[in-house]
Every structure is written in structure tokens, then in C-alpha cells.
C-alpha positions, 0 to 999 in steps of 0.5 A: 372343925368337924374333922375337916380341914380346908373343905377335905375330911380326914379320911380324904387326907390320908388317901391323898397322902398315901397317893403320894407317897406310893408316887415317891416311892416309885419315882425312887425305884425308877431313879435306882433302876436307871443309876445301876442299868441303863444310861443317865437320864442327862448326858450333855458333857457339860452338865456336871449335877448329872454326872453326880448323881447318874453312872453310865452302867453297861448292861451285861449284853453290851460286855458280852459284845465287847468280850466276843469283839475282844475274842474275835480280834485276837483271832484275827491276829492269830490268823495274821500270824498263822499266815504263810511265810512268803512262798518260794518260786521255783524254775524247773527246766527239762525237756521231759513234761512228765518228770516236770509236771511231777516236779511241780505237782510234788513241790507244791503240794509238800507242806512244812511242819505247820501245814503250809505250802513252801513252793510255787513252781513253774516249768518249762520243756524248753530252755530257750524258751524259759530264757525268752519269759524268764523274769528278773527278780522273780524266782528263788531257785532255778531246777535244770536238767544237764542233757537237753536239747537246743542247750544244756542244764550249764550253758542254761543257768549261766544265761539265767545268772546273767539275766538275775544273778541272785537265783540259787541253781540246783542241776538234777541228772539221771545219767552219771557226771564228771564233776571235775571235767565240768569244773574245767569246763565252767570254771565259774559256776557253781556245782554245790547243788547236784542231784541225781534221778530219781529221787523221792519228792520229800528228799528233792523238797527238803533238798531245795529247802536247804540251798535257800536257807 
């Protein structure tokens, strides 16, 4: 046959055939490459010949994604659970705005142990006044004065009682009270918490901490 096979040399059958072989070859390193990073070449739910023979490998980036969505997940919950507790609303009536306006600034800015607000504060000069806008089922403690104009810090705390009988009233004073002369007088009120002017704004926080436990 002179070394010819069907019209083709020898040497011209060894080139195609080493063609072919480097073409397999490659096809297998693309095959190999595919089954361990990147998605299978057939994806249909249905086609089961694919899903033997192919894996959905993630690449490292897309776990890295999935560990940060993890991480700031966990975040989002630990902020959850860092929010503050719900805040306390207090009334401060007295008919001096200096002392009120300290009463609120100093309230609001005492922080608990974590670092969070425990006081919402709202003031008022005028009891009639703080009567007229009071708000039922709003605030938690009501801080009076005894000695105002118009109407006095007892006669106060039993018009607010009437109007919402779940607040906790605290009376505050720079000036000495009988207290069982006023237990005559307003034998249904409470006089539990009394305090007297002046007193430092951390002990008036932790005070009114105590009375709405």
C-alpha cells in the first residue's frame, strides 16, 4: 500500500490522530473544570443524566457572601436586642421653670447601666394647665410639687388619678411637711413617695427608677 491508507500517508494519520487526542483531552479538563466550579452544564429539574454526572459547586466568593449575609444578620438581631427598653414618661408639674426644665434635661439624659435613656419627660408650670392637656394612659409617673398656685401638688395628683388611675405619684418639696397632718387631710392618697429639694439628679433618677418597678 506504499504506506497509504485510503488516499492518506502514514505520517498524515498520526498528525490527525494526535489532533484528536489533544481535542479530548481538552474536552475532559473543561468537563473536570465545570463538575468542581461552576454551575452544571444542564440544569432542568428533570433532567436526572445531568445531575449525575454534574455538581452545583459554590465558588468561594459566593460563600464568602453567604458567611457576611450570615454575619450581618446576626448583627441585625443583636441590635434588636440592644434596642431600649420602652422609655418611661414622666409628668413634672411646678410652678418654677427653671427647676422643670432641670428636672427634664436631668432625666433625660440619666442613662441605665447599658447606656440607654430611661426617661421621657414632660413639664408643665401650670397644674390647671397639665390637667387641661393631660393624656389618659400616656404617662407612668406624675412628679409634683406641694406649694403651687391655683391648686396644690395633692389636690393635683387626685384630679390626674381620677382622669387615669394607673400613674405612680411622686411629691417633691423644698419646704418641711407634716406628714400625718396631710394623711388627715387626704386620707386616700398615697404619700409613699415623698422627696425633698434639693436632691441630686442621679438620686431623683434612681428614686423614680424605684417607684416604677
Amino acid at each position: 500500500m506504499s504506506g497509504r491508507l485510503n488516499g492518506k500517508s502514514s505520517t498524515e494519520m498520526d498528525t490527525s490522530l494526535m489532533s484528536t487526542a489533544t481535542a479530548t483531552i481538552t474536552m475532559i479538563q473543561h468537563v473536570e473544570t465545570n463538575y468542581y466550579t461552576q454551575s452544571p452544564l444542564y440544569d432542568s429539574e428533570g433532567d436526572e443524566s445531568s445531575r449525575r454526572y454534574y455538581r452545583h459547586e459554590a465558588s468561594p466568593s459566593f460563600h464568602q457572601q453567604t458567611q457576611e449575609s450570615s454575619t450581618t444578620t446576626t448583627a441585625r438581631t443583636d441590635i434588636r436586642q440592644e434596642e431600649p427598653p420602652f422609655l418611661k414618661r414622666i409628668l413634672v408639674v411646678d410652678n418654677e421653670p427653671d427647676v422643670s426644665l432641670t428636672f427634664k434635661s436631668g432625666l433625660e439624659a440619666y442613662l441605665d447601666h447599658r447606656g440607654r435613656r430611661m426617661f421621657e419627660v414632660y413639664v408643665y408650670a401650670s397644674p390647671l394647665e397639665a390637667i387641661s392637656e393631660f393624656r389618659p394612659n400616656f404617662y407612668d409617673l406624675l412628679l409634683t410639687d406641694v406649694y403651687m398656685p391655683d391648686m396644690n401638688g395633692f389636690q393635683l395628683s387626685q384630679k390626674i388619678l381620677e382622669l387615669d388611675i394607673n400613674v405612680r405619684v411622686c411629691f417633691i418639696s423644698a419646704a418641711e411637711v407634716n406628714i400625718g397632718a396631710l394623711r388627715e387631710l387626704y386620707p386616700t392618697l398615697s404619700l409613699g413617695c415623698f422627696i425633698k429639694k434639693p436632691i441630686e439628679m442621679e438620686d431623683l433618677a434612681k428614686r423614680l427608677s424605684a417607684e416604677l418597678e
